[in-house]
BADREN-86539 format. One record per residue (C-alpha): residue number from 0; x, y, z. Coordinates in steps of 0.25 Angstrom, whole numbers, m for minus. Example, Ala and Ser with C-alpha at 12.3 -4.5 7.8 and 13.67 -1.06 7.14 Angstrom:
! residues 2
pos | px | py | pz
0 | 49 | m18 | 31
1 | 55 | m4 | 29
END
This chain:
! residues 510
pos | px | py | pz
0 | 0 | 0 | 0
1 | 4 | 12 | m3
2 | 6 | 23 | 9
3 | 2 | 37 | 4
4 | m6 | 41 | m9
5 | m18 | 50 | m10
6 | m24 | 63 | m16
7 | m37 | 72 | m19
8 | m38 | 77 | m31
9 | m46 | 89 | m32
10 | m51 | 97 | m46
11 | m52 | 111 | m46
12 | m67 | 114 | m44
13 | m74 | 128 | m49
14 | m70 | 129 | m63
15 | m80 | 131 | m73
16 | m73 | 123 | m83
17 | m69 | 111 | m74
18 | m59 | 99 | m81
19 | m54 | 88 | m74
20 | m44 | 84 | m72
21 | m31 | 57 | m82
22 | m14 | 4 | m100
23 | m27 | 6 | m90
24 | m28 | 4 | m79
25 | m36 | m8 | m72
26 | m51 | m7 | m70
27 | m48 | m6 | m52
28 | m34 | m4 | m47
29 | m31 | m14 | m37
30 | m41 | m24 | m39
31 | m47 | m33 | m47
32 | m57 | m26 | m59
33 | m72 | m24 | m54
34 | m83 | m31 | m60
35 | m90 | m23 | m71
36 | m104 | m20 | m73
37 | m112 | m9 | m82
38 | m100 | m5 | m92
39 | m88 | m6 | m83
40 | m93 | m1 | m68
41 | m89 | m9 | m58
42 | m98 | m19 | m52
43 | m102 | m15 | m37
44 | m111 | m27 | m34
45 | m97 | m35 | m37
46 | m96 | m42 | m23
47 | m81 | m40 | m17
48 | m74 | m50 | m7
49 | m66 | m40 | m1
50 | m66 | m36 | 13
51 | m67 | m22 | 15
52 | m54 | m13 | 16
53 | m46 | m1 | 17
54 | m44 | 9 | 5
55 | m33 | 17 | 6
56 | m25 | 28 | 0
57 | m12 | 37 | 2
58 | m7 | 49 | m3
59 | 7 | 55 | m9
60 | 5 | 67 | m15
61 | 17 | 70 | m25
62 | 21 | 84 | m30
63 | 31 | 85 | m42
64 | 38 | 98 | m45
65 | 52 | 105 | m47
66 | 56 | 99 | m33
67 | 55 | 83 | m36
68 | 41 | 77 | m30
69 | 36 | 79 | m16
70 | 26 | 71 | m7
71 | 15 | 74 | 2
72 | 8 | 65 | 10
73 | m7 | 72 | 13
74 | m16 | 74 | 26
75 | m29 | 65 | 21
76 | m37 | 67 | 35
77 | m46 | 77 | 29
78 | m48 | 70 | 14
79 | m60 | 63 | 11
80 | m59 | 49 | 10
81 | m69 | 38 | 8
82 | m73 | 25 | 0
83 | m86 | 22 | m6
84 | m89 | 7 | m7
85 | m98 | 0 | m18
86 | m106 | m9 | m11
87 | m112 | m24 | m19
88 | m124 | m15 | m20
89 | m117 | m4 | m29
90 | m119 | 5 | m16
91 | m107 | 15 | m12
92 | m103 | 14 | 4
93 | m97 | 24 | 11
94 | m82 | 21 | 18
95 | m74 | 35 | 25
96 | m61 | 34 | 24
97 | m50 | 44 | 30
98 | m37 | 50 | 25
99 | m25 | 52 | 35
100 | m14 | 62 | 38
101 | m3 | 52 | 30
102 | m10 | 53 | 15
103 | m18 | 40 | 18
104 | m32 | 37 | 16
105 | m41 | 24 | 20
106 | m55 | 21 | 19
107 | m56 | 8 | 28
108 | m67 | m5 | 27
109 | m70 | m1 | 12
110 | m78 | m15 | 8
111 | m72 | m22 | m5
112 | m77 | m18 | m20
113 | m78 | m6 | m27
114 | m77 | 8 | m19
115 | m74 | 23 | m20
116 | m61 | 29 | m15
117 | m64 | 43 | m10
118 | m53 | 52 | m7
119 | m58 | 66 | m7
120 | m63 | 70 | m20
121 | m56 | 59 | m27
122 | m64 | 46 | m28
123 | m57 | 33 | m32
124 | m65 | 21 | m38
125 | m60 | 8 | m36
126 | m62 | m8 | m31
127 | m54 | m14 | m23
128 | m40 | m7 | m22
129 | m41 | m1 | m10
130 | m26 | 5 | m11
131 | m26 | 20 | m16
132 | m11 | 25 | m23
133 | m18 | 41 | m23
134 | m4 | 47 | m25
135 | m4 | 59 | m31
136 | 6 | 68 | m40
137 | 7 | 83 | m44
138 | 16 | 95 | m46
139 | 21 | 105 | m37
140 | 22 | 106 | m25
141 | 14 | 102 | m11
142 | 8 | 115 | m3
143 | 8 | 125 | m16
144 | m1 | 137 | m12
145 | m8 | 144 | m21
146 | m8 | 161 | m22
147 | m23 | 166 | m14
148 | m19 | 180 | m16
149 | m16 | 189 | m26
150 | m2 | 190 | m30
151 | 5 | 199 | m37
152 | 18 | 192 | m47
153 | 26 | 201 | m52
154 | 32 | 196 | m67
155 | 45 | 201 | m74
156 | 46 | 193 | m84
157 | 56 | 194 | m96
158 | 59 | 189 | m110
159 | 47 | 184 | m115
160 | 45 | 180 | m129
161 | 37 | 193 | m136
162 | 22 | 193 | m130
163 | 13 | 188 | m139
164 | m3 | 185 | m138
165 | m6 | 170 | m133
166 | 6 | 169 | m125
167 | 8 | 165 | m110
168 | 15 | 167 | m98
169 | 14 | 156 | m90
170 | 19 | 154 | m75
171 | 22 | 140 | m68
172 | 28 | 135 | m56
173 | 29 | 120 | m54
174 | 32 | 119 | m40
175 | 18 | 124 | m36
176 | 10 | 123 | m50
177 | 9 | 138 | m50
178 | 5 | 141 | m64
179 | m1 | 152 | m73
180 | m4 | 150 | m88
181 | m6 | 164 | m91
182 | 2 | 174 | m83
183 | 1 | 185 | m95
184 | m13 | 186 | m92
185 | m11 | 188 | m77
186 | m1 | 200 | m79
187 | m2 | 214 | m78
188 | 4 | 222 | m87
189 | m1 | 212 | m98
190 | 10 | 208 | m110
191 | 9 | 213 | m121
192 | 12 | 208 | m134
193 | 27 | 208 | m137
194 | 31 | 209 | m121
195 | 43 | 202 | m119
196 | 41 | 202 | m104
197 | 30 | 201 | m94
198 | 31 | 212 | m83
199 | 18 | 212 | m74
200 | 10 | 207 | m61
201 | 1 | 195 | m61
202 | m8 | 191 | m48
203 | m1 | 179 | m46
204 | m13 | 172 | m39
205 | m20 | 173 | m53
206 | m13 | 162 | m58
207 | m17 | 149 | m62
208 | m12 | 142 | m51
209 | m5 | 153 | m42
210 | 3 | 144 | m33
211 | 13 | 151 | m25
212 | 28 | 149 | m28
213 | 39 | 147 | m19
214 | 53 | 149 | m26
215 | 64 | 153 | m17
216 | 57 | 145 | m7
217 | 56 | 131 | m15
218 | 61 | 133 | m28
219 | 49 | 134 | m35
220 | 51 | 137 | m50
221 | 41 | 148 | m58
222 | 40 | 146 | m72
223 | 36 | 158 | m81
224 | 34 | 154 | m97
225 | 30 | 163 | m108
226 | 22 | 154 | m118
227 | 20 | 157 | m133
228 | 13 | 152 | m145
229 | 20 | 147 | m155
230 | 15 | 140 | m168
231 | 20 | 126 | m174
232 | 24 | 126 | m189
233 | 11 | 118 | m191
234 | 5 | 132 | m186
235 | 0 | 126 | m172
236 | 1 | 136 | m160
237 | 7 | 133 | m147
238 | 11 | 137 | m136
239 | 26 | 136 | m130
240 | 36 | 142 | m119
241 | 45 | 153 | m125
242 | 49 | 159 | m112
243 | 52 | 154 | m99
244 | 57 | 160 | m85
245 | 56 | 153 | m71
246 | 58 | 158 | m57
247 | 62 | 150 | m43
248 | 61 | 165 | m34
249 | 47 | 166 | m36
250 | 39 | 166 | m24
251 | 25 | 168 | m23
252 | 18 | 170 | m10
253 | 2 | 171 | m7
254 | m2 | 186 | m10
255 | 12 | 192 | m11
256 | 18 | 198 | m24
257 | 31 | 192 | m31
258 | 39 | 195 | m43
259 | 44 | 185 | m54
260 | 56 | 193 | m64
261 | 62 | 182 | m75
262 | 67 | 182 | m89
263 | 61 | 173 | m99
264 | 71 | 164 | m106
265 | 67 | 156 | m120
266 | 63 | 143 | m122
267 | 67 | 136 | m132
268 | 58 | 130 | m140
269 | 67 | 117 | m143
270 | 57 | 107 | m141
271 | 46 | 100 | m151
272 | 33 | 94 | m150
273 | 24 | 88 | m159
274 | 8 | 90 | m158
275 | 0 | 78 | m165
276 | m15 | 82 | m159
277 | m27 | 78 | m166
278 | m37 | 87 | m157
279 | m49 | 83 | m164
280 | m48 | 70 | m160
281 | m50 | 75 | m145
282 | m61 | 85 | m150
283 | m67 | 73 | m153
284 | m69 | 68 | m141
285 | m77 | 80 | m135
286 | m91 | 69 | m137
287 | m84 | 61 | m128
288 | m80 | 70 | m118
289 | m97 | 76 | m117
290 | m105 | 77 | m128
291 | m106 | 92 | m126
292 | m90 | 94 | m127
293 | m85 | 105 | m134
294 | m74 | 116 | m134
295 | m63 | 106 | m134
296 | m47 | 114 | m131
297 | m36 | 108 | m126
298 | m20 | 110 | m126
299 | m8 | 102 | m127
300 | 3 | 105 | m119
301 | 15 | 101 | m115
302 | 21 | 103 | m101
303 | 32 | 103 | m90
304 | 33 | 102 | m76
305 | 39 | 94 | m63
306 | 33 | 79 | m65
307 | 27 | 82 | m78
308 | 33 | 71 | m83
309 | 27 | 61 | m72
310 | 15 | 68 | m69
311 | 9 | 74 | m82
312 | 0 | 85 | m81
313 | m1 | 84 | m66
314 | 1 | 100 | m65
315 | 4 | 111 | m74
316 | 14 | 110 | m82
317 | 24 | 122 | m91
318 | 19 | 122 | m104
319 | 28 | 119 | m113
320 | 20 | 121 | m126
321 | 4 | 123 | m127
322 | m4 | 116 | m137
323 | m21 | 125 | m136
324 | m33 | 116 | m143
325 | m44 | 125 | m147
326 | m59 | 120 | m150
327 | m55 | 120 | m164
328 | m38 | 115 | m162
329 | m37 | 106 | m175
330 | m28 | 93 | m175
331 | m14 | 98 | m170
332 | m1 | 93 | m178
333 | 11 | 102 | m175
334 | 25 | 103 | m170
335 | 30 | 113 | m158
336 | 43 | 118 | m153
337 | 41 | 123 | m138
338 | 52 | 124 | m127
339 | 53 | 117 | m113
340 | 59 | 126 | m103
341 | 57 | 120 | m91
342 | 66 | 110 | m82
343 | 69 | 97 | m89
344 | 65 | 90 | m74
345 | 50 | 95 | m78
346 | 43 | 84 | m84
347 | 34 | 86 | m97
348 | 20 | 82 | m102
349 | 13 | 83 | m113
350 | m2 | 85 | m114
351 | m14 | 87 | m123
352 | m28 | 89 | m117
353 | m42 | 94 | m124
354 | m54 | 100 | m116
355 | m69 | 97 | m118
356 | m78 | 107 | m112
357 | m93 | 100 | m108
358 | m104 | 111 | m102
359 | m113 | 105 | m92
360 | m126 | 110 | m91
361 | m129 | 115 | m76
362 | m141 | 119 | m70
363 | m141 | 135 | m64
364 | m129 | 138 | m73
365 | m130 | 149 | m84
366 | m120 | 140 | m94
367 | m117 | 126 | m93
368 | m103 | 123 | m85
369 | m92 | 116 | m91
370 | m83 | 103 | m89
371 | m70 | 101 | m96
372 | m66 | 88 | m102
373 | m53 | 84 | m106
374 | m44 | 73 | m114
375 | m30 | 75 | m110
376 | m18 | 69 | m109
377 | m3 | 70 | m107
378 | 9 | 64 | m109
379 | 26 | 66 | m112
380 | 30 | 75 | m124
381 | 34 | 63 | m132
382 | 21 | 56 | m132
383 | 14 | 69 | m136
384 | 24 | 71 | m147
385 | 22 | 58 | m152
386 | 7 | 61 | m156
387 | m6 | 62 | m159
388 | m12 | 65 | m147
389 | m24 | 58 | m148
390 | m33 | 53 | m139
391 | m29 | 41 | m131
392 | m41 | 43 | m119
393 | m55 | 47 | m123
394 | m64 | 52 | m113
395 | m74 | 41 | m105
396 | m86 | 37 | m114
397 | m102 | 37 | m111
398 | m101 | 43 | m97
399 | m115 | 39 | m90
400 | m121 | 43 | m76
401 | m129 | 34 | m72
402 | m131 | 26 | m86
403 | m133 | 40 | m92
404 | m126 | 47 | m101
405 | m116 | 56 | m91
406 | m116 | 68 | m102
407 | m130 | 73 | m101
408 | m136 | 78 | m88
409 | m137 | 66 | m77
410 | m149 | 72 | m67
411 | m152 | 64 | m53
412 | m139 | 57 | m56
413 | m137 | 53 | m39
414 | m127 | 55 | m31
415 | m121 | 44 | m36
416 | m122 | 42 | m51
417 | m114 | 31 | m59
418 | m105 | 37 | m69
419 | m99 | 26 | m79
420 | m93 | 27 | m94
421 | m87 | 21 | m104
422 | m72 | 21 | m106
423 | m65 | 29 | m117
424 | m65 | 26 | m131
425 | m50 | 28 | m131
426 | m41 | 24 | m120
427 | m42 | 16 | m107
428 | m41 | 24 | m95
429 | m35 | 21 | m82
430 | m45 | 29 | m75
431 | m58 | 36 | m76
432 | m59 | 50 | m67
433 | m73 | 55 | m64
434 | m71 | 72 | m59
435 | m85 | 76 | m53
436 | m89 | 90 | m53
437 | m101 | 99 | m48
438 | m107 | 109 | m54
439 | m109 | 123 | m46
440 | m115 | 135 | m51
441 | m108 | 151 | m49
442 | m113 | 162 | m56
443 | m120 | 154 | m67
444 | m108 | 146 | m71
445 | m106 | 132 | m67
446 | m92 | 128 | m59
447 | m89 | 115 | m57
448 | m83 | 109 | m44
449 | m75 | 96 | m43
450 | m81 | 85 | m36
451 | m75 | 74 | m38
452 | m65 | 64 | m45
453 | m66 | 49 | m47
454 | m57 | 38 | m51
455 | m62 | 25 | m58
456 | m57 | 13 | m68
457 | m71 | 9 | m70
458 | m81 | 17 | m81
459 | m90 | 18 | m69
460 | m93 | 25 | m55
461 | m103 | 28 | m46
462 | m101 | 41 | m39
463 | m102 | 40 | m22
464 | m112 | 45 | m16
465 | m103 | 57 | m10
466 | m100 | 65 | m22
467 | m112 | 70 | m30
468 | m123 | 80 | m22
469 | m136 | 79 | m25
470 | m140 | 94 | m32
471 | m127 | 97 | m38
472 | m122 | 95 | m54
473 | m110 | 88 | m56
474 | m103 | 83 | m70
475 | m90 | 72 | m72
476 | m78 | 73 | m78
477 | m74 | 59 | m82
478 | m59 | 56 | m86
479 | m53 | 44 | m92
480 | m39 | 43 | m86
481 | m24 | 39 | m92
482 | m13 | 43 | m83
483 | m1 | 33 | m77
484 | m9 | 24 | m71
485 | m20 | 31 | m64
486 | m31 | 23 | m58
487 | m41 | 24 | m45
488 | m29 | 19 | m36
489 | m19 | 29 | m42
490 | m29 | 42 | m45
491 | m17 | 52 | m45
492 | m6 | 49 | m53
493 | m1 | 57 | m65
494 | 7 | 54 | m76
495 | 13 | 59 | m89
496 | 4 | 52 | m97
497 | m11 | 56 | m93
498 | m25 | 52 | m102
499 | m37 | 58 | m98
500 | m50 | 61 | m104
501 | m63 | 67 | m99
502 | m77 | 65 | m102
503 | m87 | 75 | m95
504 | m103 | 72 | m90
505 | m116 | 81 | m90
506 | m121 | 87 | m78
507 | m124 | 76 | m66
508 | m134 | 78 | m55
509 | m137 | 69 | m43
END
């Protein structure tokens, strides 16, 4: 048994346009396969001969960044923690369970069979392996604190390329995650065209993600890159790094002003990759991602950043070079020189993701709110330039509730409603990952609130009793998953290589 392993994972609620955020793997992790009934849902009248047991869990929490990887072991006393059973008679039954000061958790006398894992918000659907490896794996750093109060950041920045319309000046700090994709619109006086430097103040706590940096302190590096389009000889737009300039004697406290003064340096642009992306095969796909999706974008990108190369995506990233898909992107076919500044120690990804925006009707709001699908997927430069980046995991197909269809409206669902599907046309994931969200009105506009996630190998579940409220509207996000071995006993791991794709539901109402 393992002795530490476990982790919440929590989506940021309150946005109007919410996405979620993954050889296959068994049908349960460590058991034998369930019996089947009714298109691939497990059997819960199948009789077990187990006693009843303890599930257990652990955690390690891992950070990645400039320093090596750290670990931290969490205080679980105040986490939710309890397992559902599926009784003979397709009944769940409830089991408390309790975390502990040392990053364990246990939910003792759990009967044999099927059950629910609950741990917090996370909810983990399984048979009979009743040991849980939850580790989990990020960038940056533990205790990063994010700016409350306005700020003022003084820039002197010289020896930038010429200003020109479309470009960026972007701000990252991988230590703490702290990043800004736009800092040109945050700064006063605003460049104009031609400007070879940027002189100015910007708030700061305006930032994307204004986490505070502590450089004499820790050694925490800030990045500053000017990005610019350039154009492939096939006449393909992109976007790269042209200038660089990075700082270890920034330091940012909570309200206080500071002052960052560097000179840009060139970037060579030495490096060559190849774009083979047929992107109307994905706009295809909208049908199976609802059959009201539309509006479909997307990027390609490709990145660096500490434990990129182990980790994937798991944080942002410094572009390297910036692919945009409009509604209207044709098949792109091109070659593009870009330039790496950063430290070779860094890992690198690749990635390619399209967006499929599904408006859900609900009642009291003055326009439909919107959910946000997405195919995505990642993986090392070499495999991207190998090409085409075609699809290789196709949403999940025939969503129901209840043996309804799941993309209309399902009134007077329950608390409780049986969600299944069938498994995509192309690929086999190694997981399936249900995101539940709640609708809530403000001002006419409709925000919606993360609720919960779920984590199954079969193509059907049964939501407990304890996560839907009678009175309220809710919609899923439901994701077929690829990524290193990822499964109900290992929910957290990231990889390089990562598959997902998304398919979304109508409104549901218990």
């Amino acid at each position: 048994m393992r002795t530490h392993g476990l982790v919440l994972i929590l989506a940021a609620a309150g946005c109007n346009n919410v996405t979620s955020q993954e050889p296959a793997s068994p049908p349960t992790e460590g058991g034998a396969p369930s019996t089947k009934k009714d298109g691939g849902a497990p059997d819960v009248r199948a009789p077990s001969n187990e006693p009843p047991s303890t599930i257990t869990g652990a955690q390690v929490a891992h950070y990645i960044n400039e320093q090596g990887e750290q670990e931290v072991i969490p205080n679980l006393t105040a986490l939710k923690v309890a397992a559902w059973s599926i009784t003979p008679e397709g009944e769940y039954k409830f089991f408390p369970g309790s975390g502990t000061a040392d990053g364990h958790i246990s939910v003792p006398d759990v009967p044999g069979g099927p059950f629910v894992l609950r741990v917090g918000s996370t909810y983990l659907a399984d048979s009979k392996g009743r040991e849980f490896d939850l580790d989990t794996f990020g960038n940056g750093r533990p205790g990063r604190l994010r700016a409350t109060r306005p700020m003022t950041l003084s820039l002197d920045l010289t020896g930038l390329d010429p200003w020109q319309i479309g470009d960026r000046l972007v701000f990252y700090a991988p230590s703490v995650l702290a990043n800004e994709v736009n800092v040109q619109n945050r700064l006063v006086p605003t460049l104009a065209a031609g400007a070879v430097a940027a002189t100015g103040v910007v708030d700061y706590s305006t930032f994307g993600d204004p986490y505070l940096i502590d450089g004499p302190g820790r050694g925490e590096e800030a990045w500053l890159t000017h990005q610019s389009n350039q154009t492939s000889p096939q006449g393909t737009r992109y976007l790269v790094t042209r200038k660089v300039a990075s700082s270890k004697a920034l330091k940012l406290v909570d309200g206080q002003p500071a002052s960052l003064t560097a000179a840009m340096t060139d970037v060579p642009q030495t490096q060559t990759f190849s774009v083979d992306w047929p992107i109307p095969e994905f706009r295809a796909l909208a049908s199976a991602v609802h059959p009201s999706a539309g509006k479909m974008t997307g990027s390609l990108f490709l990145w660096a950043a500490p434990g990129h190369d182990r980790l994937g995506d798991a944080s942002w990233g410094a572009h390297t070079l910036d692919v945009g898909v409009g509604v209207d992107t044709p098949a792109l076919k091109f070659t593009a020189q870009y330039g790496d500044p950063f430290p070779p120690a860094w890992g690198r990804v690749a990635g390619a993701y399209v967006f499929y925006a599904v408006p859900i009707v609900i009642p009291g709001a003055s326009t439909p709110g919107e959910l946000t699908a997405r195919i995505f997927f990642n993986d090392t430069i070499e495999t991207f330039n190998a090409g085409p980046l075609r699809p290789t995991l196709t949403p999940p197909r025939d969503l129901k509730i209840n043996g309804r269809s799941g993309y209309t409206e399902a009134l007077g669902a329950t608390a409780t409603p049986t969600l299944s599907w069938s498994a995509p046309e192309v690929g086999t994931p190694e997981v399936y990952k249900i995101f539940l969200y709640r609708a809530r009105i403000s001002e006419g506009r409709v925000l919606w609130d993360y609720v919960a996630v779920v984590y199954t190998h079969e193509t059907s579940f049964r939501v407990p009793p304890d996560v839907l409220q009678f009175g309220e509207s809710y919609a899923l996000v439901l994701e077929a998953l690829i990524e290193g071995g990822v499964g109900t006993h290992r929910p957290y791991v990231r990889a390089r290589h990562r598959n997902f794709a998304q398919t979304i539901s109508g409104r549901i109402s218990p």
